[in-house]
ChimeraX commands (.cxc) that place a marker at each C-alpha (Angstrom):
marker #1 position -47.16,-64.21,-8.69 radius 0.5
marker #1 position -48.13,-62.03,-6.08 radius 0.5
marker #1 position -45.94,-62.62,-3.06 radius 0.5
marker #1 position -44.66,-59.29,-3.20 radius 0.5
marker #1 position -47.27,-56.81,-2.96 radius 0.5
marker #1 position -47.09,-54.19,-5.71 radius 0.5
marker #1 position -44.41,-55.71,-7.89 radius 0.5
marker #1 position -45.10,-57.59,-10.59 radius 0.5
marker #1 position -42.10,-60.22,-11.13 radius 0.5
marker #1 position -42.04,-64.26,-12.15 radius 0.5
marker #1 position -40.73,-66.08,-9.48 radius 0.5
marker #1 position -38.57,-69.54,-9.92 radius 0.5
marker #1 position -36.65,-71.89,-8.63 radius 0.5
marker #1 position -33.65,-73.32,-10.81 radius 0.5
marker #1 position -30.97,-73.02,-14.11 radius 0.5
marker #1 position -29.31,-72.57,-17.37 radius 0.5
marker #1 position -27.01,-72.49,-20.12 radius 0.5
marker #1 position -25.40,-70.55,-23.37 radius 0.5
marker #1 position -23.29,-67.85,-24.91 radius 0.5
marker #1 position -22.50,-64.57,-23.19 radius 0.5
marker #1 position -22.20,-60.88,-25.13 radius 0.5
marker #1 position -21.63,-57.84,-23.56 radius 0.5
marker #1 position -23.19,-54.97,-24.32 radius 0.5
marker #1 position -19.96,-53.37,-26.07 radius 0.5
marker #1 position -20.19,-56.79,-28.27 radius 0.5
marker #1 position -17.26,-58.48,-26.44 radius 0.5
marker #1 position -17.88,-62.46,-25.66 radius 0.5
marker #1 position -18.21,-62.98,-22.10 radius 0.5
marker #1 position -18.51,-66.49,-22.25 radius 0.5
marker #1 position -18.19,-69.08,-24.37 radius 0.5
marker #1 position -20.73,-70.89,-26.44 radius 0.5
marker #1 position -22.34,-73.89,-24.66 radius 0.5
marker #1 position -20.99,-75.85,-27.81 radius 0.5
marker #1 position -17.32,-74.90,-26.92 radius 0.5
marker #1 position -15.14,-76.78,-24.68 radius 0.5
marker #1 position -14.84,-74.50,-21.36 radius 0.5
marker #1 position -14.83,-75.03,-17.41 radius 0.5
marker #1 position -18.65,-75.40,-17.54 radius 0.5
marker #1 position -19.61,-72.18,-15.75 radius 0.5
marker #1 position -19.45,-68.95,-15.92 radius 0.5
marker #1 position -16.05,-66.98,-14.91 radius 0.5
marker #1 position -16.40,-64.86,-12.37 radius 0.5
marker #1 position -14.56,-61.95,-13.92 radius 0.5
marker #1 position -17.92,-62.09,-16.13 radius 0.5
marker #1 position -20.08,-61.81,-13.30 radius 0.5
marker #1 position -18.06,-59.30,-11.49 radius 0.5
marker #1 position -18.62,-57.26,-14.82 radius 0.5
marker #1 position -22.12,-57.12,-15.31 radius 0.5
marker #1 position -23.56,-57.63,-11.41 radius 0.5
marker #1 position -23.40,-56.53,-8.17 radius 0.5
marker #1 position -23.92,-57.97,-4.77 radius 0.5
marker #1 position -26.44,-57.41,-2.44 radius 0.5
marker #1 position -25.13,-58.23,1.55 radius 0.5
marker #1 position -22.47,-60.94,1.37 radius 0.5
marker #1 position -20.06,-62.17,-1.35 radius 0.5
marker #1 position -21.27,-65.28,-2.41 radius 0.5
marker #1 position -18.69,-66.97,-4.49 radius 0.5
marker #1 position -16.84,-70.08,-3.81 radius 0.5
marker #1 position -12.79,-69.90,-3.08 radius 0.5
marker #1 position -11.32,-71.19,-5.29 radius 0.5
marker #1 position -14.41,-70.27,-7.79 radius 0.5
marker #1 position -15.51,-73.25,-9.15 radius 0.5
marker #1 position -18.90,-72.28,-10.63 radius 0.5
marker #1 position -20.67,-72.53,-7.03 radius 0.5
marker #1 position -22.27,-69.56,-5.27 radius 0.5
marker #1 position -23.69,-69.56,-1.83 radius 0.5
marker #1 position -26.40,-66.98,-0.36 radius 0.5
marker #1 position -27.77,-66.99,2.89 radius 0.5
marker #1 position -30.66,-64.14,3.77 radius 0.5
marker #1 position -30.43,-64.57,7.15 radius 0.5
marker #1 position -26.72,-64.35,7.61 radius 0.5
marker #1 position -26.08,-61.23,5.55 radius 0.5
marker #1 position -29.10,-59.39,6.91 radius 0.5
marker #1 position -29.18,-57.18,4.12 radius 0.5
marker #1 position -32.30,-54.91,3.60 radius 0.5
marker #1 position -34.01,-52.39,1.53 radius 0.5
marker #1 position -36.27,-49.80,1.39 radius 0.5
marker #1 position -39.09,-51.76,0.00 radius 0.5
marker #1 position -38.16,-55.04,0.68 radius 0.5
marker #1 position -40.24,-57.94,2.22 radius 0.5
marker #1 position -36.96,-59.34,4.19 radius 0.5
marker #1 position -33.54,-59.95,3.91 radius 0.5
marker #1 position -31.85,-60.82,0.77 radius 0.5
marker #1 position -28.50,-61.79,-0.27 radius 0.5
marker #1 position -28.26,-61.59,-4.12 radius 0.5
marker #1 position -26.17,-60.68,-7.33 radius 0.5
marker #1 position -28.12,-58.02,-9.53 radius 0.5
marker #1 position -27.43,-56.55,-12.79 radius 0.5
marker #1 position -25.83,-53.25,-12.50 radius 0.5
marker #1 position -27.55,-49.98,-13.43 radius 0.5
marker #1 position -25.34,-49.27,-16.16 radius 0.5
marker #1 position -25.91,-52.84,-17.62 radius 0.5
marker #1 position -29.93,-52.99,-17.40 radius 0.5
marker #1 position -31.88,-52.92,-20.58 radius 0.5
marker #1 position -35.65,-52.71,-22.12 radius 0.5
marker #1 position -37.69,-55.39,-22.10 radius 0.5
marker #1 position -37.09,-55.32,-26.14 radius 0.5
marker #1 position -33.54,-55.21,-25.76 radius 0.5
marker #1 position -33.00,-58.29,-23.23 radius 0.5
marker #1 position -31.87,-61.69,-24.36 radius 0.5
marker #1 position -30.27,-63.82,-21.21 radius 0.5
marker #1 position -29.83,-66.87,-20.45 radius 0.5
marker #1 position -29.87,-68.46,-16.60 radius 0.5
marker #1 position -28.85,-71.97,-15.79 radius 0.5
marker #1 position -27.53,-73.88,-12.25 radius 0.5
marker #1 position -27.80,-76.66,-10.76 radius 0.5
marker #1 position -29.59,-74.99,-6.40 radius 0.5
marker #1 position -29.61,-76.44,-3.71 radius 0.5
marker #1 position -31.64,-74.80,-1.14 radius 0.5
marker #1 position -30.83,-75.46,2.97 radius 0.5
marker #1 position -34.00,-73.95,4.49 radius 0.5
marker #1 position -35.96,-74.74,7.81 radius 0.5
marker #1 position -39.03,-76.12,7.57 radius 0.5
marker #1 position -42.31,-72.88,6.52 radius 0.5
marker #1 position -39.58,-71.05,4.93 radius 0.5
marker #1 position -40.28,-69.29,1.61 radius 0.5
marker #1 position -37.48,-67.80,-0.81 radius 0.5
marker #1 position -37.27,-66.29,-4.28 radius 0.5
marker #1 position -34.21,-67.52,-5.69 radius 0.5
marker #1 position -34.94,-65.81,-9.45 radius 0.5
marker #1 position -36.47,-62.94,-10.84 radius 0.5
marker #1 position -36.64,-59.89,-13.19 radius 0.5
marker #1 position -36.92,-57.09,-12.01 radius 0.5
marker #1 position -39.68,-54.40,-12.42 radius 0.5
marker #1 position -41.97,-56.37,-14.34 radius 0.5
marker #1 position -42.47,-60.27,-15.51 radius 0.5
marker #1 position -41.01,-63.12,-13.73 radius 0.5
marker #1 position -40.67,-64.55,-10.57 radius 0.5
marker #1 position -39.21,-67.84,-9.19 radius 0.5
marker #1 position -40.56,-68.83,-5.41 radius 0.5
marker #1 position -39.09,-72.10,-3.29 radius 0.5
marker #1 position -42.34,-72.41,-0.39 radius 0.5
marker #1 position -43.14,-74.61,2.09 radius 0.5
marker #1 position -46.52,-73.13,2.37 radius 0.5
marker #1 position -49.96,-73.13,1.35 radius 0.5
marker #1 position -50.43,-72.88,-1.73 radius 0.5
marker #1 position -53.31,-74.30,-3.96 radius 0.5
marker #1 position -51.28,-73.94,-7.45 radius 0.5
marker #1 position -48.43,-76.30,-6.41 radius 0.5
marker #1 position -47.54,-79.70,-6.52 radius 0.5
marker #1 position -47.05,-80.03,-2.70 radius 0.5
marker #1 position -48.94,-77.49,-1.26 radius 0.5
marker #1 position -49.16,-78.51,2.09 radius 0.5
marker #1 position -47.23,-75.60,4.55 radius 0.5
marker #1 position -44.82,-76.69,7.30 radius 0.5
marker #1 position -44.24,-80.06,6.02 radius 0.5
marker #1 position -40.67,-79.79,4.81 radius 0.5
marker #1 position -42.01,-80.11,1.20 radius 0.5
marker #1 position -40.22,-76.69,-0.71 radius 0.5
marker #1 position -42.20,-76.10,-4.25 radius 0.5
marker #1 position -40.71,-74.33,-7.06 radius 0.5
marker #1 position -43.01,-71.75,-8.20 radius 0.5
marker #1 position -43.04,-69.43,-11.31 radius 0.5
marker #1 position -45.17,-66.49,-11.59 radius 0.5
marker #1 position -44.97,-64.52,-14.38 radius 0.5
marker #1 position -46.95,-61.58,-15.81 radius 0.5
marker #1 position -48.26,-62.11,-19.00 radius 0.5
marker #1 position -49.17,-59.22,-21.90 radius 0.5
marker #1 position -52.76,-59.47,-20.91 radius 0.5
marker #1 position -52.11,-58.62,-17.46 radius 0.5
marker #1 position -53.15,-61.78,-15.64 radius 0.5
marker #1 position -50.10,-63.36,-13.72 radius 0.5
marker #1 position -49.79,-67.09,-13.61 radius 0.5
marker #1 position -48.26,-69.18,-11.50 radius 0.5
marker #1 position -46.86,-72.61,-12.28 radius 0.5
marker #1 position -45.79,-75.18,-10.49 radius 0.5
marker #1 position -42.44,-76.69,-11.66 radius 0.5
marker #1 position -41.43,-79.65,-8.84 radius 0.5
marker #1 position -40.76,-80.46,-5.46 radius 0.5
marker #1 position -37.58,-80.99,-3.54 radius 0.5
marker #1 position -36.84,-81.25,0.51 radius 0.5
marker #1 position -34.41,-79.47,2.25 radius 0.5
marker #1 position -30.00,-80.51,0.89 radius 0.5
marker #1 position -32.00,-81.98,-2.49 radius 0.5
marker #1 position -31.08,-80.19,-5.86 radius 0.5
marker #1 position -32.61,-79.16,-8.63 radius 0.5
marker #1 position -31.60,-77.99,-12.09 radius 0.5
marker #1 position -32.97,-74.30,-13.18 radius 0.5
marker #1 position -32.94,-72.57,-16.55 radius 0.5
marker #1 position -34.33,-69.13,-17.30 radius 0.5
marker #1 position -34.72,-67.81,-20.83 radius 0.5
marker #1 position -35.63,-64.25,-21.37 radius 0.5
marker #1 position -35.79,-63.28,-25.59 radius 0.5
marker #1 position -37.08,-60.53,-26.35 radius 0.5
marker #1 position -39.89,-59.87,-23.94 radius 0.5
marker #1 position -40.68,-63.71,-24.30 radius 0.5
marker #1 position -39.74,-65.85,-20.76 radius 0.5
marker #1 position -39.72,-69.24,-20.71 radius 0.5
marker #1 position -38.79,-71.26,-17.47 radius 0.5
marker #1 position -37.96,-74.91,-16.23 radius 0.5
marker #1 position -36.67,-76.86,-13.46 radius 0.5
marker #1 position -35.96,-80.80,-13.42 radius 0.5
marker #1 position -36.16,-82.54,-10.03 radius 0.5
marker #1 position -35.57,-85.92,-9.06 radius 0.5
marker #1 position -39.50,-86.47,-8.14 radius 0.5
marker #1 position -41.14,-84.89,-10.85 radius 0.5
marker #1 position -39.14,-84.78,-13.98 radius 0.5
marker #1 position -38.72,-81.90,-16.24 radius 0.5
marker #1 position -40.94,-79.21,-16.12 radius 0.5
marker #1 position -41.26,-75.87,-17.76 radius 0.5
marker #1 position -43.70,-72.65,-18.54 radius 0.5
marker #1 position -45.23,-71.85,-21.57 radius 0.5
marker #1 position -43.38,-69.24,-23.66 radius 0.5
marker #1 position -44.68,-65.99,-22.44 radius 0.5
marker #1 position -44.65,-62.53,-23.46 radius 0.5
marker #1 position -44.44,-60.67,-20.37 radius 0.5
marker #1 position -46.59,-57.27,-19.73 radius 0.5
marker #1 position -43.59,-54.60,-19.79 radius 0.5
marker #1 position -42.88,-51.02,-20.04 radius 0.5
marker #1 position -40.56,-48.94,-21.15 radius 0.5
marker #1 position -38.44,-48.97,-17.93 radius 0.5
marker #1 position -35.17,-51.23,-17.96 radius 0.5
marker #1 position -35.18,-54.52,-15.89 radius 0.5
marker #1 position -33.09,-56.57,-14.54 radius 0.5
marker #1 position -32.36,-60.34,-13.60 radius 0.5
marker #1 position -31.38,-61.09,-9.69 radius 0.5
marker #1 position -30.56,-64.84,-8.31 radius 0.5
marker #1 position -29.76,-65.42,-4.65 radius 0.5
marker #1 position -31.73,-65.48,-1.59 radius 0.5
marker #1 position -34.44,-63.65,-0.81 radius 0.5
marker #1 position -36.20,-64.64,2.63 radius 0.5
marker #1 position -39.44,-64.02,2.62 radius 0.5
marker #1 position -41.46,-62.31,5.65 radius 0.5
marker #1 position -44.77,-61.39,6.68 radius 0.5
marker #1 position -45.91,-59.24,10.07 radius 0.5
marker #1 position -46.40,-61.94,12.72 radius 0.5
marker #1 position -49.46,-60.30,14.20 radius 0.5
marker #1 position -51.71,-59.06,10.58 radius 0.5
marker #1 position -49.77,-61.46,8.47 radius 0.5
marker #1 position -49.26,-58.49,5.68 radius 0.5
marker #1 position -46.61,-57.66,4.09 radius 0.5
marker #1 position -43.96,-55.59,6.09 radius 0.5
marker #1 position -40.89,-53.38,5.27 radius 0.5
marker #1 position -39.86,-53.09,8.84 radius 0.5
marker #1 position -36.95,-55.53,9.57 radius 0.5
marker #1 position -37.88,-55.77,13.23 radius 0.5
marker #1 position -40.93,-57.35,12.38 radius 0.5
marker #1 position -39.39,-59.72,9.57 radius 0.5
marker #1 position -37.23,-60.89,12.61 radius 0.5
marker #1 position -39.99,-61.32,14.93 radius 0.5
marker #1 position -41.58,-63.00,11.91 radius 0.5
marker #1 position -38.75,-65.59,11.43 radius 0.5
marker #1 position -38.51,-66.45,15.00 radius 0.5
marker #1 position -42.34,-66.97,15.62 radius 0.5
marker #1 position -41.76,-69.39,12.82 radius 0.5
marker #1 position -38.09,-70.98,13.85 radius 0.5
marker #1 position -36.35,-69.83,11.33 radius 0.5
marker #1 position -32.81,-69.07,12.09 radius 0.5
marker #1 position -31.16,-70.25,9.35 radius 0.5
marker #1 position -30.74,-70.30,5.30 radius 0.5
marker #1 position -28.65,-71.11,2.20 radius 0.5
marker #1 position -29.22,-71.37,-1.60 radius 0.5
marker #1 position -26.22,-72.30,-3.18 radius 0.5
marker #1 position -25.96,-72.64,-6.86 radius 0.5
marker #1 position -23.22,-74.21,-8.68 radius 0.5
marker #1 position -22.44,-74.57,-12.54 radius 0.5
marker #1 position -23.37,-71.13,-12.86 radius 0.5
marker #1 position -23.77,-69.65,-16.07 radius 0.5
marker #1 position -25.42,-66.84,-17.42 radius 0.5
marker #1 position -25.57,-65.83,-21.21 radius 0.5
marker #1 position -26.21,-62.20,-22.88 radius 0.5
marker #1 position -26.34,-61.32,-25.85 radius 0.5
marker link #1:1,2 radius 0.2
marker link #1:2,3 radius 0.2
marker link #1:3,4 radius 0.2
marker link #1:4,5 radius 0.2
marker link #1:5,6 radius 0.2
marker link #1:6,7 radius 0.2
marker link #1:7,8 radius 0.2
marker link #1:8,9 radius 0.2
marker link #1:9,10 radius 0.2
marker link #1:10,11 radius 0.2
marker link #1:11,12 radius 0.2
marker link #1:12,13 radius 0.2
marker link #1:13,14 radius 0.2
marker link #1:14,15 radius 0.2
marker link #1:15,16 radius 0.2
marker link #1:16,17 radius 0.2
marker link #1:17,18 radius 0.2
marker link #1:18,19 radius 0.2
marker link #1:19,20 radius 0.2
marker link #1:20,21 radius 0.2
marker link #1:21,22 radius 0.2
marker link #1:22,23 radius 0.2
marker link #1:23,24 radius 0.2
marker link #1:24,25 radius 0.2
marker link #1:25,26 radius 0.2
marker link #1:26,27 radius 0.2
marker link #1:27,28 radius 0.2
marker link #1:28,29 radius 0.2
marker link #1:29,30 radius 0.2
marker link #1:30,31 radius 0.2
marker link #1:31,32 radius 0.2
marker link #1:32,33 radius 0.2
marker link #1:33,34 radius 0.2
marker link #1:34,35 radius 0.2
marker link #1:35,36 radius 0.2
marker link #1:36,37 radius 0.2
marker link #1:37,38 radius 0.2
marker link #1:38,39 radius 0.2
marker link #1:39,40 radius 0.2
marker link #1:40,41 radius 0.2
marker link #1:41,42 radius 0.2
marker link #1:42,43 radius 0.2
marker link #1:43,44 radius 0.2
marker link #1:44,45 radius 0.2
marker link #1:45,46 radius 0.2
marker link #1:46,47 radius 0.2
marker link #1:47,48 radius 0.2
marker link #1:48,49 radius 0.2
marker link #1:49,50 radius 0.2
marker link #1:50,51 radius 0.2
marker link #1:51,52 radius 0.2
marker link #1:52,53 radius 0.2
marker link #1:53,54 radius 0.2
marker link #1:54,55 radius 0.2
marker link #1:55,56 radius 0.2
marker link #1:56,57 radius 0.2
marker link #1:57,58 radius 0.2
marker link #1:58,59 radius 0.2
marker link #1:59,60 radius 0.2
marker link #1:60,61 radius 0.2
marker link #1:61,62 radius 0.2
marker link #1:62,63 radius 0.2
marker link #1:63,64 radius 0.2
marker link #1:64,65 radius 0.2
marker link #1:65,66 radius 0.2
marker link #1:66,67 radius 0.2
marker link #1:67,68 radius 0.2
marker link #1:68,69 radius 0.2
marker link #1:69,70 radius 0.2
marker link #1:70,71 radius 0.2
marker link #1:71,72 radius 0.2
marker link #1:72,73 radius 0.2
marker link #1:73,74 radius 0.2
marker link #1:74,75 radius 0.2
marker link #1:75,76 radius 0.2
marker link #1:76,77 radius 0.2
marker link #1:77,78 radius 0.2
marker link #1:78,79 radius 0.2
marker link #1:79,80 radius 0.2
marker link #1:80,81 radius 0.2
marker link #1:81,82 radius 0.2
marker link #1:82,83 radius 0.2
marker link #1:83,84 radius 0.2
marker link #1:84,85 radius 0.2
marker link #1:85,86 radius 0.2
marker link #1:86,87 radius 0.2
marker link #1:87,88 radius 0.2
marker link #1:88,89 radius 0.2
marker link #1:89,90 radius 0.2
marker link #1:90,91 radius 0.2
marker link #1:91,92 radius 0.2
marker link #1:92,93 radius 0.2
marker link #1:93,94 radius 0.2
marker link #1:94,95 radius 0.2
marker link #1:95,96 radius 0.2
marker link #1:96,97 radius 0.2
marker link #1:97,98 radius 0.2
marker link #1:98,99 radius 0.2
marker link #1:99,100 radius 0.2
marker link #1:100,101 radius 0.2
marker link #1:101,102 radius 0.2
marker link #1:102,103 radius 0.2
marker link #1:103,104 radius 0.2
marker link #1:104,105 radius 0.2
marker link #1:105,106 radius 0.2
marker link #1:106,107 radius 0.2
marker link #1:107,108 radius 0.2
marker link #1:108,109 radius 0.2
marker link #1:109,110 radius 0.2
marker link #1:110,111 radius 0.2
marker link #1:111,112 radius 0.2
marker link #1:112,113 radius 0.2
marker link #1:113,114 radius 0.2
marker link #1:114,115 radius 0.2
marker link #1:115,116 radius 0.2
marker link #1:116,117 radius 0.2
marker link #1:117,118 radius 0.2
marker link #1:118,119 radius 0.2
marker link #1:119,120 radius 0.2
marker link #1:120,121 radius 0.2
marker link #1:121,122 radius 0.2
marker link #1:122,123 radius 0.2
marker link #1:123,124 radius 0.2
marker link #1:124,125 radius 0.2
marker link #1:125,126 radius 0.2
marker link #1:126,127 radius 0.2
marker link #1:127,128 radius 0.2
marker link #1:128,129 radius 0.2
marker link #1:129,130 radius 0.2
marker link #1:130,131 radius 0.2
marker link #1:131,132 radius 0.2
marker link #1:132,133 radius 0.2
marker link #1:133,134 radius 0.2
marker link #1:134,135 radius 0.2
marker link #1:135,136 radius 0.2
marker link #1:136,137 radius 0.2
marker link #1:137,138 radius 0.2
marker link #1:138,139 radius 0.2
marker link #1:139,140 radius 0.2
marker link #1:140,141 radius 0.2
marker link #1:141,142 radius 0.2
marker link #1:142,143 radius 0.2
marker link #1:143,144 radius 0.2
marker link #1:144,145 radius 0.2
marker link #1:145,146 radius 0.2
marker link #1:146,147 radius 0.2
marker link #1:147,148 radius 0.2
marker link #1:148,149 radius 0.2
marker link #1:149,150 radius 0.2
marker link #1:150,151 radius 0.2
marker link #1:151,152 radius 0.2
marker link #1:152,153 radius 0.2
marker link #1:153,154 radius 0.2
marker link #1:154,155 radius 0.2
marker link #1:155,156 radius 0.2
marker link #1:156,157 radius 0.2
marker link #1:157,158 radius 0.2
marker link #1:158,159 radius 0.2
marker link #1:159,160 radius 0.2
marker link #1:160,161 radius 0.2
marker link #1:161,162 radius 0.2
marker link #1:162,163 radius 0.2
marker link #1:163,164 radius 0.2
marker link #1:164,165 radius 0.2
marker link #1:165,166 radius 0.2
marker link #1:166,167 radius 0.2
marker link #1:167,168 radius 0.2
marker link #1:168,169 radius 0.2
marker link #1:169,170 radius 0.2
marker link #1:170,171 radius 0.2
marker link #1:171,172 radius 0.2
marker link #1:172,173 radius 0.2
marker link #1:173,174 radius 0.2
marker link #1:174,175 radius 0.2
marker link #1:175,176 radius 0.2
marker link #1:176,177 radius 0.2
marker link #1:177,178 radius 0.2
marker link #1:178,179 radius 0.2
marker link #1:179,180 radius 0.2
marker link #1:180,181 radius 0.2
marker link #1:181,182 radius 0.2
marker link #1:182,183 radius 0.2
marker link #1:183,184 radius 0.2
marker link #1:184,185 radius 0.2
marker link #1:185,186 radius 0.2
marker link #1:186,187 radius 0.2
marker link #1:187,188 radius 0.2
marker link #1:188,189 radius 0.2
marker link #1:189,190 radius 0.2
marker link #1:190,191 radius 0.2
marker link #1:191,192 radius 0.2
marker link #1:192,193 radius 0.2
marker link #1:193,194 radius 0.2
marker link #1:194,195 radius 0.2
marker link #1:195,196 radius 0.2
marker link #1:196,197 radius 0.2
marker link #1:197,198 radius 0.2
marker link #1:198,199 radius 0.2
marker link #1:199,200 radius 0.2
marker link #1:200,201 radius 0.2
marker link #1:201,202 radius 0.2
marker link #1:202,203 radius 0.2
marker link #1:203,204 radius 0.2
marker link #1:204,205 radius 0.2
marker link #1:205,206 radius 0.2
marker link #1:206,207 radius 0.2
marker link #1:207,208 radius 0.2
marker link #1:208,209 radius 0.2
marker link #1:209,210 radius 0.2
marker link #1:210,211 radius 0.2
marker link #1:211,212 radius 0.2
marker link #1:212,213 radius 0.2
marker link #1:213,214 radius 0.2
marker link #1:214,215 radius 0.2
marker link #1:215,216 radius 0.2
marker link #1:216,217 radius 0.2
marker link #1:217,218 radius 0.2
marker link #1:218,219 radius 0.2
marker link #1:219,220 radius 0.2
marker link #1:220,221 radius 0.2
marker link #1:221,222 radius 0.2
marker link #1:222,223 radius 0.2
marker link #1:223,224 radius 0.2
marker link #1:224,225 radius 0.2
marker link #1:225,226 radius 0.2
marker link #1:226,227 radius 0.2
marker link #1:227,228 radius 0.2
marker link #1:228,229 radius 0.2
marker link #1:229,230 radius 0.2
marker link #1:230,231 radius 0.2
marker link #1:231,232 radius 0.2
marker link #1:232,233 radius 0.2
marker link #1:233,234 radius 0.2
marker link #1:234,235 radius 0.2
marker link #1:235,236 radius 0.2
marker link #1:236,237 radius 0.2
marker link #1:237,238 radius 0.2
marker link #1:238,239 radius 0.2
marker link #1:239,240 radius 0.2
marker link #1:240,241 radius 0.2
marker link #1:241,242 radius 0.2
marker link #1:242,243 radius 0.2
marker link #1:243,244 radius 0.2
marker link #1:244,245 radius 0.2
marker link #1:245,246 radius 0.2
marker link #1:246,247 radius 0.2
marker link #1:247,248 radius 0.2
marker link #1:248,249 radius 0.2
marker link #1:249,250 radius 0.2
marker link #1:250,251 radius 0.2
marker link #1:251,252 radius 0.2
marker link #1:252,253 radius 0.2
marker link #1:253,254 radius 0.2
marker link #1:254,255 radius 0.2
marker link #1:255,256 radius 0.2
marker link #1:256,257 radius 0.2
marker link #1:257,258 radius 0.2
marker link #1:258,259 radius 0.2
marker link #1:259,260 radius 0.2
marker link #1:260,261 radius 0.2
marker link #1:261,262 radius 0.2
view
């Protein structure tokens, strides 16, 4: 999907579940068919991630993190606006070849009405999950401004053509349940909403190279220049961007968070 200009990324919109290795072979979490709390510890996700603008996680953690773009104002060079996200670490990030993870939670996104946010991706090269209320012939909704949010994967197959599919619908406070699967170079994403069911991509072997990637989940506001609608790294213009369009506030939060490595 091409809503960032010169990346190439699948974007989506919810969950997951599984086992967690590290890479020195340690188990991170437990197997989905062991008794446990049902998420993730956040010792594990201190361990392998690291935050982007403002710390996310519930007190006491329960499983639940909540990003907002627009409160943590965080920015970088390259960026298309503010984000507020967990990221693998550098010292954790792997080959395409040599990535098998596992993404599940249950999001629920608080946005304004024409806001657009990628709440998933990898890094670098394949996938990229995109909650819109916009135009946007590929999705379910499709109609911008209405309050309608799609969930939208793009990912970027072997072949080099990127594909975007829709996966549901959802308004502003409703939830949705997202699972991410990366084996191996092969993605495979779906999201269940109340409206329209289960829905996932075809299993995918995404174009790659032999730079490491790396997952990210959180917030990431998207914003355009208000007077060439283009894409902008400037974060003056992202705000005059987000006020033209009334957007003054955001949150994604995700809860029964787990992520699996092997």
């Amino acid at each position: 999907m091409k809503l960032l200009q010169g990346r190439r990324a699948l974007y989506l919109l919810l969950g997951m579940s599984g086992s967690l290795l590290a890479a020195s072979g340690h188990a991170l979490c437990a197997n989905v068919d062991t008794p446990d709390a049902g998420f993730t510890p956040k010792a594990t996700l201190d361990s392998l991630f690291e935050v982007e603008g403002d710390a996310p996680f519930s007190r006491p953690y329960d499983g639940s993190l909540a990003f907002s773009a627009l409160a943590s104002r965080f920015s970088t060079a390259n960026g298309h606006g503010y984000r507020n996200e967990l990221k693998i670490a550098k010292q954790h990030r792997r080959t395409i070849e040599q990535t098998r993870e596992h993404f599940s939670a249950l999001v629920t996104p608080t946005l304004p009405d024409g806001a657009k946010t990628i709440v998933a991706q990898y890094h670098v090269e394949g996938l990229d999950t995109i909650l819109q209320d916009s135009g946007d012939s590929r999705a379910l909704d499709g109609q911008p401004g209405n309050g309608v949010f799609d969930i939208v994967v793009r990912i970027l197959g072997s072949s080099g053509k990127e594909v975007a599919t829709p996966l549901g619908k959802v308004r502003s406070g409703e939830s949705f349940q997202l699972d991410v699967r990366f084996d191996n170079g092969v993605a495979v994403v779906s999201a269940a909403t109340a409206a329209s069911g289960l829905r996932q991509t075809e299993p995918t072997r995404i174009k790659g190279d032999r730079r490491d990637i790396y997952f990210k989940f959180g917030d990431y506001a998207q914003a355009l220049d208000p007077d060439t609608h283009r894409f902008t790294s400037d974060p003056a213009r992202w705000d005059a961007w987000f006020r033209q369009n009334h957007i003054d506030h955001d949150q994604v939060r995700f809860s029964h968070t787990r992520f699996v490595r092997e």
